[in-house]
C-alpha positions in Angstrom: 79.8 -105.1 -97.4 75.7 -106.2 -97.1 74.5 -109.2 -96.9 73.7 -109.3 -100.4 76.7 -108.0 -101.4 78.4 -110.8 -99.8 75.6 -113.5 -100.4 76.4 -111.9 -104.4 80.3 -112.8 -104.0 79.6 -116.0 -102.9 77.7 -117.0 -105.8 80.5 -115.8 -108.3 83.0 -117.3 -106.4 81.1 -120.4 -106.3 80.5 -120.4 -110.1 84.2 -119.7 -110.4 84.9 -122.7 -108.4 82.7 -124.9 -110.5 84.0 -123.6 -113.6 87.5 -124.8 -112.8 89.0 -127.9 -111.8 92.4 -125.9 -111.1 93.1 -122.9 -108.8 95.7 -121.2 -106.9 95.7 -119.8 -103.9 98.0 -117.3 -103.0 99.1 -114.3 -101.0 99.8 -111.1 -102.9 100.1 -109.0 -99.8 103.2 -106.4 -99.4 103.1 -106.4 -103.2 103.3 -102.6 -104.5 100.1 -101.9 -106.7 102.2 -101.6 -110.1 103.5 -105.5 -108.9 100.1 -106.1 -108.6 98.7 -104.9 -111.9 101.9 -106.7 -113.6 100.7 -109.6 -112.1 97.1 -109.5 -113.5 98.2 -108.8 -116.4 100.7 -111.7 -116.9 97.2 -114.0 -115.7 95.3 -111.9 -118.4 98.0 -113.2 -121.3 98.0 -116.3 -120.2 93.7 -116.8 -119.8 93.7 -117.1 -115.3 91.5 -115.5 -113.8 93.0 -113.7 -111.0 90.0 -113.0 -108.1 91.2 -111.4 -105.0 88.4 -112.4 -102.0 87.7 -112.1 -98.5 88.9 -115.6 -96.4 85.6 -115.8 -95.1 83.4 -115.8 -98.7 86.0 -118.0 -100.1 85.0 -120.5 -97.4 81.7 -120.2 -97.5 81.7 -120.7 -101.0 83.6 -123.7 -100.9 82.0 -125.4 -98.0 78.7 -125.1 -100.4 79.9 -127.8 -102.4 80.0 -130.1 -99.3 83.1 -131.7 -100.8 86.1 -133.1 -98.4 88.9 -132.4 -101.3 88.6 -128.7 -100.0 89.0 -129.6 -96.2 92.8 -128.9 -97.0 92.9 -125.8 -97.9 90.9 -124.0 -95.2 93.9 -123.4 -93.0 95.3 -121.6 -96.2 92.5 -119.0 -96.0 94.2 -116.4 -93.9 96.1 -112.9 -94.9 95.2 -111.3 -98.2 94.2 -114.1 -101.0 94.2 -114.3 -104.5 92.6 -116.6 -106.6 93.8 -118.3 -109.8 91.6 -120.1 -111.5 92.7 -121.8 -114.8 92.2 -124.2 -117.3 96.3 -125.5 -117.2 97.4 -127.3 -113.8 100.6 -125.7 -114.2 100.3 -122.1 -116.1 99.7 -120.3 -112.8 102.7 -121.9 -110.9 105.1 -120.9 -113.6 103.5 -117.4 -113.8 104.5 -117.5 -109.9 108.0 -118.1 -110.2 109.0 -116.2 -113.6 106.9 -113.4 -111.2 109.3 -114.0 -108.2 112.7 -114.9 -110.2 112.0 -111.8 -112.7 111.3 -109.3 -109.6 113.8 -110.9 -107.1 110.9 -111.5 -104.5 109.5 -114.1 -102.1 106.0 -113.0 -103.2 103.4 -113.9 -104.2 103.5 -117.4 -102.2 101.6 -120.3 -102.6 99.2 -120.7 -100.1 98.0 -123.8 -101.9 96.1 -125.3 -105.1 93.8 -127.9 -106.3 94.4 -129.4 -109.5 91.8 -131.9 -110.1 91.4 -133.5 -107.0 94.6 -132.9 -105.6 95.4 -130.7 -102.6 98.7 -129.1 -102.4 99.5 -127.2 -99.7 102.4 -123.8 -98.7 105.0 -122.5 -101.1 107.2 -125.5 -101.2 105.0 -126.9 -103.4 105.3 -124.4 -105.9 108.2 -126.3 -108.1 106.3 -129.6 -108.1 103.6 -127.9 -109.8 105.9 -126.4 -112.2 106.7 -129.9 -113.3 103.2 -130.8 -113.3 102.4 -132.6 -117.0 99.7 -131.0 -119.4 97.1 -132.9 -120.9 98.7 -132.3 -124.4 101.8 -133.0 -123.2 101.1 -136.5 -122.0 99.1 -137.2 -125.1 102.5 -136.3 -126.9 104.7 -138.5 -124.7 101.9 -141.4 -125.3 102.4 -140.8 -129.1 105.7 -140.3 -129.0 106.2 -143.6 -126.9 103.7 -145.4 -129.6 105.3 -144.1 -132.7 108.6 -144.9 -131.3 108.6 -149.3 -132.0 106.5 -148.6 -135.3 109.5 -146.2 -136.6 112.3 -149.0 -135.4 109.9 -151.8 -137.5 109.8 -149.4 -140.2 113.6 -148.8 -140.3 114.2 -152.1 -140.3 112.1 -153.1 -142.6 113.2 -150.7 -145.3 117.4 -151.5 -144.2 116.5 -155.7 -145.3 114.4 -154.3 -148.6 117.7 -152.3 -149.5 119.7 -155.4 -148.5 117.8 -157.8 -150.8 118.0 -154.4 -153.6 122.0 -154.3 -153.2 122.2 -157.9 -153.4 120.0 -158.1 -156.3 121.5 -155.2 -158.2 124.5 -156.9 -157.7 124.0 -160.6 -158.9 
């Protein structure tokens, strides 16, 4: 690779990184090409970008933001590495493990992942972000929770009219 070549895959990853406020890092290797391609493609349904990178450009992207969240995951950057960048905190980490249970593999592991401004670091990680809450899933729980005394008023409210109606209808 040149120097522009790599100074060139910087910048993408770079743009990559500042697009997204979530990404995975993980190691594909030992994974047969057709696991591979299965894997892309299951990112490609679900709208991650999967970007597989040299350690050393992923680094040097990252360190160009001069930001200590990333500190973390530097000791992460070793072996093959893919990328998953996505708009969903927790899309890629249930790709991961349908991958793994479907396939009855250890791979791909979790290296580690940002979500936010969150570190999380090595493949025992991988079922707390499972269980990671979406945004429109935590506006639904909100509603739900806010809906929930309005609906017990309501009920109530309509039980004592068809009280007073029954007594009424009854006099």
């Amino acid at each position: 690779m040149t120097p522009a070549q790599k100074n060139e895959a910087i910048e993408v990853l770079k743009a990559k990184f500042a697009q997204y406020s979530n990404f995975y890092v993980t190691n594909t290797e030992s994974l047969t090409v057709e696991q591979v391609s299965k894997l892309r493609r299951l990112c490609f349904e679900k709208n991650i970008e999967m970007k597989v990178a040299k350690n050393t450009l992923i680094r040097k992207a990252l360190e160009s933001f001069n930001d200590d969240k990333y500190t973390g995951l530097y000791d992460s950057l070793h072996g093959v590495t893919a990328l998953m960048f996505s708009d969903s905190p927790k899309e890629p980490a249930m790709i991961l493990s349908s991958f793994r249970k479907e396939g009855n593999i250890e791979k791909p592991v979790l290296k580690a992942a940002i979500i936010d401004t969150d570190v999380f670091v090595g493949d025992n990680q991988l079922v707390a972000l499972t269980k990671i809450k979406t945004k429109n899933e935590l506006i639904g729980e909100v509603i739900g929770l806010l809906q929930s005394p309005a609906k017990r008023v309501l009920a109530a409210l309509l039980h004592h009219h068809e009280g007073k109606a029954e007594a009424t209808a009854a006099e």
